[in-house]
C-alpha positions in Angstrom: -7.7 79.0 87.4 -9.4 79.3 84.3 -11.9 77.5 82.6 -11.5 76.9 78.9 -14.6 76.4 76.8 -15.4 75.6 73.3 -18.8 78.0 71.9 -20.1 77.7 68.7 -22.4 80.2 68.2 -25.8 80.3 66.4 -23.6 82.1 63.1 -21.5 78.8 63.3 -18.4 80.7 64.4 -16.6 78.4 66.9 -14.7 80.6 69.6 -12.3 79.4 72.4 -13.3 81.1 76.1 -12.0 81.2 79.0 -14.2 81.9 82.4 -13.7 81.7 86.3 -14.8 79.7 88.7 -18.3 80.6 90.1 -18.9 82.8 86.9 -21.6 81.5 84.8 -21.6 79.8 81.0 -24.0 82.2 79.8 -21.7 85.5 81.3 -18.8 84.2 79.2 -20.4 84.0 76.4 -22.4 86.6 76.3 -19.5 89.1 77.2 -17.6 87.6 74.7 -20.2 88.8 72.2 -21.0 85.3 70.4 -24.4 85.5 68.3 -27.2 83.7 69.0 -26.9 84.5 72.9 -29.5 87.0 73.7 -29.9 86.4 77.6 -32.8 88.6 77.8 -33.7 87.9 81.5 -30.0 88.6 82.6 -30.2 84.7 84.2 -32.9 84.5 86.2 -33.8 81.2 84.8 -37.3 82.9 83.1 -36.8 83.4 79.5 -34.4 80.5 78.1 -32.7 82.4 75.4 -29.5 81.6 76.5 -30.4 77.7 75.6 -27.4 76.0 74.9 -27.0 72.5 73.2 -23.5 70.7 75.2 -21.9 69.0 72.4 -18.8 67.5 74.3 -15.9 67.5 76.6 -17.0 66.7 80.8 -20.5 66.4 80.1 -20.8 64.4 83.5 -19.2 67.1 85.5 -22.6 69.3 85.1 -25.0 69.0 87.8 -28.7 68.2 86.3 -30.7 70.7 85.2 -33.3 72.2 88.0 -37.1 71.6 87.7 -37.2 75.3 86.4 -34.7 74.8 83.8 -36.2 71.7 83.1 -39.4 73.4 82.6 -38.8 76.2 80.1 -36.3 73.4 78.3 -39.8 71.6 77.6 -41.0 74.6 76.1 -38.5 74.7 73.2 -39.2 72.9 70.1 -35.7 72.8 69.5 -34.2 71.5 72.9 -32.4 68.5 73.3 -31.4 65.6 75.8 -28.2 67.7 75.9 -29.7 71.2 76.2 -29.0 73.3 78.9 -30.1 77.0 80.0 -26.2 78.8 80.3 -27.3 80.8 83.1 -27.7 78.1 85.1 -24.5 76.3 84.2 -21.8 77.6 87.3 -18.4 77.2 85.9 -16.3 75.3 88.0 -12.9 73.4 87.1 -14.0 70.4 87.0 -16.0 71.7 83.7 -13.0 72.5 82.0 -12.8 71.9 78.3 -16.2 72.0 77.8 -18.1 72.7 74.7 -21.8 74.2 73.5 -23.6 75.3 70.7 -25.2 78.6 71.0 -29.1 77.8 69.7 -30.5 80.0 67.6 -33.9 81.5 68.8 -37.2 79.6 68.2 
C-alpha cells in the first residue's frame, strides 16, 4: 500500500509523494530530490538536517519524538511544537495523507 504525503520543501515547491510502509519520511523525500533536505547523517538521528515542520493531515498517528530527537530538536532555533526529525518518522498507513515543510538549514 502506499503512503501519500504532502512536502513542501524549503524553495516552497509543494510535491505529492508516495512511500512504503516501514520506509522512512526523510528517504522519500530525499530521493525524491526536494530542496532543503540535506540528510547529512544518512538518519542516524545525529545531525537534524532533515528537520521537518508537520503542518497537517494524521498528526496523532505519529509516535512522539525519542529523547534523542527531542534533543537535537532543542538545538534548533527554528524548531517547533510540530517539528520532527524525518528520519525518525517510519511511514506506516496509518500516516497516510500526511504533510511537512522541509526547514531550511539554520
Amino acid at each position: 500500500m502506499s503512503i501519500r504525503l504532502t512536502v513542501q520543501d524549503s524553495d516552497g515547491t509543494i510535491l505529492s509523494l508516495e512511500g512504503t510502509e516501514g520506509e522512512s519520511l526523510m528517504s522519500v523525500i530525499r530521493d525524491a530530490g526536494a530542496e532543503g533536505l540535506l540528510a547529512m547523517c544518512g538518519g542516524c538521528c545525529s545531525c537534524a538536517t532533515c528537520h521537518v515542520v508537520v503542518t497537517g493531515g494524521p498528526v496523532d498517528a505519529l509516535a512522539p519524538p525519542s529523547v534523542d530527537e527531542q534533543d537535537l530538536l532543542a538545538g534548533l532555533s527554528n524548531a517547533t511544537p510540530a517539528s520532527r526529525l524525518s528520519c525518525q518518522v517510519p511511514l506506516s498507513p496509518s500516516l497516510d495523507g500526511l504533510c511537512v515543510t522541509v526547514m531550511a538549514e539554520e
